[in-house]
ZAKOLDO-859249 format. One line per field, with one value per residue: residue in three letters; x, y, z of N, C-alpha, C, CB in turn. Coordinates in steps of 0.001 Angstrom, whole numbers, plus 524288, in hexadecimal, padded with zeros to 5 digits. Glycine has a CB too. Example, Ala and Ser with C-alpha at 12.3 -4.5 7.8 and 13.67 -1.06 7.14 Angstrom:
% ZAKOLDO-859249
aa <- c(ALA_SER)
n.xx <- c(83386_83232)
n.yy <- c(7E9C6_7F736)
n.zz <- c(81E78_81BA8)
ca.xx <- c(8300C_83566)
ca.yy <- c(7EE6C_7FBDC)
ca.zz <- c(81E78_81BE4)
c.xx <- c(83390_83264)
c.yy <- c(7F31C_8001E)
c.zz <- c(81E78_81EBE)
cb.xx <- c(82C2C_83704)
cb.yy <- c(7EE87_7FDAA)
cb.zz <- c(82356_8165D)
//
This chain:
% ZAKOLDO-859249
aa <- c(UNK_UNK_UNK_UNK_UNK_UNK_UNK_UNK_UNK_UNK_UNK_UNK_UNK_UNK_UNK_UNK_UNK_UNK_UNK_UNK_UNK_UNK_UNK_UNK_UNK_UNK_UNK_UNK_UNK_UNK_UNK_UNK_UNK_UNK_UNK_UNK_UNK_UNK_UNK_UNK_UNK_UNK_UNK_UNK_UNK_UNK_UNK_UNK_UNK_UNK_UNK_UNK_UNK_UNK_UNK_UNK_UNK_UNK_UNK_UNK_UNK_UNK_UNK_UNK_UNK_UNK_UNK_UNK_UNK_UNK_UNK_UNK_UNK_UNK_UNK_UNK_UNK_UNK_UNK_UNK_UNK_UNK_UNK_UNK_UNK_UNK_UNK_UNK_UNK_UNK_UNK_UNK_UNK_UNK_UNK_UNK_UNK_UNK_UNK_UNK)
n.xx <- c(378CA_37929_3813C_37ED7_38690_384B0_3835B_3873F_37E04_379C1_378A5_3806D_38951_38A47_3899F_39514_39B60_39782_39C45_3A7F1_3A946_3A6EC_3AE27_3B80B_3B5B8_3B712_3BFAA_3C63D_3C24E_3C703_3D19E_3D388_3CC6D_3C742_3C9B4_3D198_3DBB7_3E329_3E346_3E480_3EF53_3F14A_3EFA5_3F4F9_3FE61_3FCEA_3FBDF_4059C_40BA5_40798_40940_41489_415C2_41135_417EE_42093_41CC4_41B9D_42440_429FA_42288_4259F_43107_42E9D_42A74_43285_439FD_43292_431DF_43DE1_43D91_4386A_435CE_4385F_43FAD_44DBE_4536C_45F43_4643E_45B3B_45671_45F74_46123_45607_458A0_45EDD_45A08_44EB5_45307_45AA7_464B6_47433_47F9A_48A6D_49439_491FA_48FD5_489A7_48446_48017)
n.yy <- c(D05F6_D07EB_D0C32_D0FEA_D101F_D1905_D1753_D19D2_D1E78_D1945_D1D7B_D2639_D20E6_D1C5A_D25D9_D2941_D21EF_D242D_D2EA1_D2B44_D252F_D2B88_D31DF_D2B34_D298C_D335A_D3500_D2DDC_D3090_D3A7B_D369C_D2E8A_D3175_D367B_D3FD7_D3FC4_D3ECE_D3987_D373D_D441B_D4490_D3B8B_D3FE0_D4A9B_D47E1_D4224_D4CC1_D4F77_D491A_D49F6_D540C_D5595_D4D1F_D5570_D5C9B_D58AE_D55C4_D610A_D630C_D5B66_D607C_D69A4_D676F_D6257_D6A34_D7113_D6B02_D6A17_D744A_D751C_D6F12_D7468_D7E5C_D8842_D87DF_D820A_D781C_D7382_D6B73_D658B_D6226_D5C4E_D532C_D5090_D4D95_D46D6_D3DD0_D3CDC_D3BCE_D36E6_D3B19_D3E85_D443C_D46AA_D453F_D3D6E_D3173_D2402_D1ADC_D0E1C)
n.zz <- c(47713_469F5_45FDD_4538C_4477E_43E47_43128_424DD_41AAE_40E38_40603_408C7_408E6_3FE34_3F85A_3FC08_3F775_3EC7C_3E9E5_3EBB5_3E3B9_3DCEB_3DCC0_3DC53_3D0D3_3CB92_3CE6C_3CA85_3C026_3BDD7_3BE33_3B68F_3AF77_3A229_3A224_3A9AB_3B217_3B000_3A46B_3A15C_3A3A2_39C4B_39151_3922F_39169_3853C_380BE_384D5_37C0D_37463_37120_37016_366F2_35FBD_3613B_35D7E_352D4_34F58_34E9B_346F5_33E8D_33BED_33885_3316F_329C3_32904_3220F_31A82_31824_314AB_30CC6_304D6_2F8F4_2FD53_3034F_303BD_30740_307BD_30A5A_30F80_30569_300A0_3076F_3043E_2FA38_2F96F_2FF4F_2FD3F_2F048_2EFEE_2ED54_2EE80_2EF90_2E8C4_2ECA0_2F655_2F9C1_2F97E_2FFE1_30389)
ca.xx <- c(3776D_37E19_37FD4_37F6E_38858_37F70_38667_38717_37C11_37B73_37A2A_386DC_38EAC_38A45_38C89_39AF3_39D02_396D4_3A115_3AB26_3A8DD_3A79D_3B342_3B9E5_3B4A6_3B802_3C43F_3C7C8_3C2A3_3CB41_3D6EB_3D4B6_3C8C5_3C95C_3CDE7_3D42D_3E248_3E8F9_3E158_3E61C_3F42C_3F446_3EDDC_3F921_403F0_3FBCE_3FCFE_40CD4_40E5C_40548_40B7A_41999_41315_40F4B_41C75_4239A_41AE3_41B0C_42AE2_429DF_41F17_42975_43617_42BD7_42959_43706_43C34_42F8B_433D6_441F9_43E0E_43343_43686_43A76_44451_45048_456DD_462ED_466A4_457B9_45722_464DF_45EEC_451A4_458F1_4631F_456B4_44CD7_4520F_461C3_468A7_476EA_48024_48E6F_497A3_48EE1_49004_484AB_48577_47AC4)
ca.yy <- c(D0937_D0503_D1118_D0F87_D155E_D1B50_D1643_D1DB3_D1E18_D1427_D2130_D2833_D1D0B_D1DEA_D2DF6_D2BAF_D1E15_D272E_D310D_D28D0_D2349_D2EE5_D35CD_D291E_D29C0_D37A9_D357D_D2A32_D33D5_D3D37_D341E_D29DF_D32B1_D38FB_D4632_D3E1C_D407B_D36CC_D3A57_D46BF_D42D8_D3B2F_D4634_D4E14_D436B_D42DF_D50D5_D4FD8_D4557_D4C9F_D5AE8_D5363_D4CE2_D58B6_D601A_D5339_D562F_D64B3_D63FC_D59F4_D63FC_D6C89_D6586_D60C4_D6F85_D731A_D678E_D6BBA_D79AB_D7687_D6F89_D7858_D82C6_D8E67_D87CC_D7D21_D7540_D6F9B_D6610_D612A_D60EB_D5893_D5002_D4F68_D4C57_D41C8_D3AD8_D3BC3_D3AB3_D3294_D4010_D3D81_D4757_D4392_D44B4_D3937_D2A8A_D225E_D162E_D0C96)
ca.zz <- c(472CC_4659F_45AFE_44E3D_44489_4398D_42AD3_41F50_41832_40ACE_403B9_4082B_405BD_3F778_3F807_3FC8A_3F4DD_3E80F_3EBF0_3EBAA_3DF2C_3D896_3DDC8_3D841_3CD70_3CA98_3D0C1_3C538_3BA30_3BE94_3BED5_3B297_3AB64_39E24_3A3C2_3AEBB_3B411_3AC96_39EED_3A0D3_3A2DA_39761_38DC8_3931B_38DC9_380F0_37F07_3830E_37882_36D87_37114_36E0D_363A2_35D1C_35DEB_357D0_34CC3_34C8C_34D1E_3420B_33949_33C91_33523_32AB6_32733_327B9_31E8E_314AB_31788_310F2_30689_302DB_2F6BE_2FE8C_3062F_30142_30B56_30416_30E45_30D11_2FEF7_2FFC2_309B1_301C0_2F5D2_2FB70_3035A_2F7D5_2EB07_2F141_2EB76_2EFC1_2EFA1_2E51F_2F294_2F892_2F8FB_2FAEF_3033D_304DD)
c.xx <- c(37B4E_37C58_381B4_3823E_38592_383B4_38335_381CA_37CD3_37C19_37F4C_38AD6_38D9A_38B49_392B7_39D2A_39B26_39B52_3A622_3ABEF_3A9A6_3AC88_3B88C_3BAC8_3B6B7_3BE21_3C824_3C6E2_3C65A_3D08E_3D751_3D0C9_3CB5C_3CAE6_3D03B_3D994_3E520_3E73A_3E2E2_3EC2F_3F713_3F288_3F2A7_3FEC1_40287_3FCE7_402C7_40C14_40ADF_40742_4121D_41AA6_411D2_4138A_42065_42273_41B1F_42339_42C43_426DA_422D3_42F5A_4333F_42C46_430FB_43A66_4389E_43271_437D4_441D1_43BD8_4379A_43939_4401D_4476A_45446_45B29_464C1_46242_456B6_45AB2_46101_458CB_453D7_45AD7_45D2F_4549F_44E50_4588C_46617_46E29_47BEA_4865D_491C3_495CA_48EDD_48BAA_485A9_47FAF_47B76)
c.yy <- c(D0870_D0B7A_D0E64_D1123_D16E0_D1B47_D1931_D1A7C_D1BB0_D19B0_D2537_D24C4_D1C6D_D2297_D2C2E_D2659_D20CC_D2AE3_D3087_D26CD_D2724_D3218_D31C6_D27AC_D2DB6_D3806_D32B6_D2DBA_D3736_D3D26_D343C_D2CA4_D34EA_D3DA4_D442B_D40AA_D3E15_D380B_D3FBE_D4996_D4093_D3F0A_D4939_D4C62_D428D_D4818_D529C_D4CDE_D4891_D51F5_D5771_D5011_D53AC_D5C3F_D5CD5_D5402_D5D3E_D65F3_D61FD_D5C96_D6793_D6CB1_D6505_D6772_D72BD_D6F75_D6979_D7277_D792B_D73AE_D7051_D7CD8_D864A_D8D6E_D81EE_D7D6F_D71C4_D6AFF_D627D_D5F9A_D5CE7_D52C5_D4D94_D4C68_D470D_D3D2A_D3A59_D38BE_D3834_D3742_D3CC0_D437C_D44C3_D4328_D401D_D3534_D274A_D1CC2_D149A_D0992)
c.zz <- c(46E44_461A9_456A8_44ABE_43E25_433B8_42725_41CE2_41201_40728_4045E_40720_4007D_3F5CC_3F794_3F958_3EEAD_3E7AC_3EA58_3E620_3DCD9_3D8BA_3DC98_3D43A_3CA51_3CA14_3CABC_3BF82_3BAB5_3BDAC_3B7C4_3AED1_3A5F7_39E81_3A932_3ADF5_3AF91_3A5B8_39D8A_39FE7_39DEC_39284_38EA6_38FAF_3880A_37F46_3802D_37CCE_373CD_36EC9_36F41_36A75_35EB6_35C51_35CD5_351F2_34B08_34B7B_34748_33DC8_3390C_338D0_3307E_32771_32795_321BF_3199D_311CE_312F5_30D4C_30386_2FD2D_2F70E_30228_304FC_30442_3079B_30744_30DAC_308C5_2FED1_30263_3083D_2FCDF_2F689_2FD8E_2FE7B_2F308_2EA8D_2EDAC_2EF35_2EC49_2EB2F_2EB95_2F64E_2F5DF_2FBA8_2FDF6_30470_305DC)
cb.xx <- c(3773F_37BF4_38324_37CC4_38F31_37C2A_38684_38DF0_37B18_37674_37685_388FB_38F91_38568_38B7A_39DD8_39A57_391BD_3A181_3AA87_3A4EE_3A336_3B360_3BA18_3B103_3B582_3C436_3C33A_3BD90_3CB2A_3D719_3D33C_3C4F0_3C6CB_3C964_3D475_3E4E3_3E9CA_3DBA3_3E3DF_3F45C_3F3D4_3E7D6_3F9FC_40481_3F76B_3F95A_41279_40D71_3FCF1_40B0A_41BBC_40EB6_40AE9_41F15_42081_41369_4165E_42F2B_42898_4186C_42A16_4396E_4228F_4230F_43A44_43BDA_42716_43682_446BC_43F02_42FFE_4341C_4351C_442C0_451A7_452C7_46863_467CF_45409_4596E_46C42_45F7A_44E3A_45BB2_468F8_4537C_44CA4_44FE1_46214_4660F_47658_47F1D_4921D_496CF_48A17_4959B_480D6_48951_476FE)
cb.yy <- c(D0EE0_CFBD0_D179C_D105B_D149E_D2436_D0F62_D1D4E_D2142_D0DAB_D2303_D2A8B_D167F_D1D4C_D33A3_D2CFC_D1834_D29E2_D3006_D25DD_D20CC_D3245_D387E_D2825_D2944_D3ABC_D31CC_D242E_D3731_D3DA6_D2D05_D22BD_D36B9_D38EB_D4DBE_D3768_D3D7C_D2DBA_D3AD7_D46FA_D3FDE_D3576_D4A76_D4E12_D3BD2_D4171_D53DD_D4ABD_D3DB5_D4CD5_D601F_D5189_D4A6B_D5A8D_D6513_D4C12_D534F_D699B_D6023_D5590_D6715_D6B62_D5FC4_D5E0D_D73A9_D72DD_D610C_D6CD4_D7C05_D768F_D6D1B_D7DCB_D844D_D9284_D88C6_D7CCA_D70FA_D729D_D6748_D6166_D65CE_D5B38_D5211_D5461_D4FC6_D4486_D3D1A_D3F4C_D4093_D28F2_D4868_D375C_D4A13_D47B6_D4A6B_D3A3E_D27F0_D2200_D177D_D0C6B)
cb.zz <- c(4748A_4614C_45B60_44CCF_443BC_43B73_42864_41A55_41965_408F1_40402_40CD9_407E4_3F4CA_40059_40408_3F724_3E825_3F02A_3EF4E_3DDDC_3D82F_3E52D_3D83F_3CDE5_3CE35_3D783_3C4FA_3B82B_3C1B0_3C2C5_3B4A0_3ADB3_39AC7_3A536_3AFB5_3BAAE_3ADFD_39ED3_3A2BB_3A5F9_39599_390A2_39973_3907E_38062_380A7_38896_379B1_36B93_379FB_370FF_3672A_35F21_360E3_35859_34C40_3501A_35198_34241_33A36_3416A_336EA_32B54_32C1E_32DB2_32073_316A6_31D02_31283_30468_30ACF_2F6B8_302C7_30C7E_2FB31_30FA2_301BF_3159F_30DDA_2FB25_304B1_30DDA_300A2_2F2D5_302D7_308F6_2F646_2E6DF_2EC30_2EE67_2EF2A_2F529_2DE46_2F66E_2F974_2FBAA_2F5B3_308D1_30286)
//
């Protein structure tokens, strides 16, 4: 008496080979997709570098509006005035020797 052993049907091996595929499939968007792991990692490092970015520039709007501040009307910086005048327009003071 010989037995047989009864093989998978051609249709479950396409069920669990479909399966398979898709749960690698899924598996890869997950990883490498556009809301994947690592897309999300670097988005994270873009928003370090533009948040430290952005207070570089608000430190620098910061000095700009203080430097307009003093040589605005209502308020006179004599050290910048000196240093505006000397830079600008080569003012030199009589106590000073020029070397070039």
């Amino acid at each position: 008496m010989t037995t047989t052993v009864p093989r998978p049907a051609l249709g479950t091996l396409l069920l669990i080979l479909l399966a398979i595929s898709l749960g690698g499939y899924f598996t890869f968007a997950a990883v490498q997709g556009d809301y994947g792991v690592f897309r999300q990692v670097q988005l994270r490092a873009e928003e370090r570098a533009l948040t430290e970015q952005r207070d570089a520039l608000l430190v620098q709007l910061a000095e700009m509006k203080n430097l307009t501040n003093r040589l605005s009307d209502n308020y006179l910086d004599l050290d910048l005035l000196d240093e505006q005048a000397r830079d600008v327009l080569g003012y030199l003071r009589a106590d000073e020797i020029v070397i070039r």
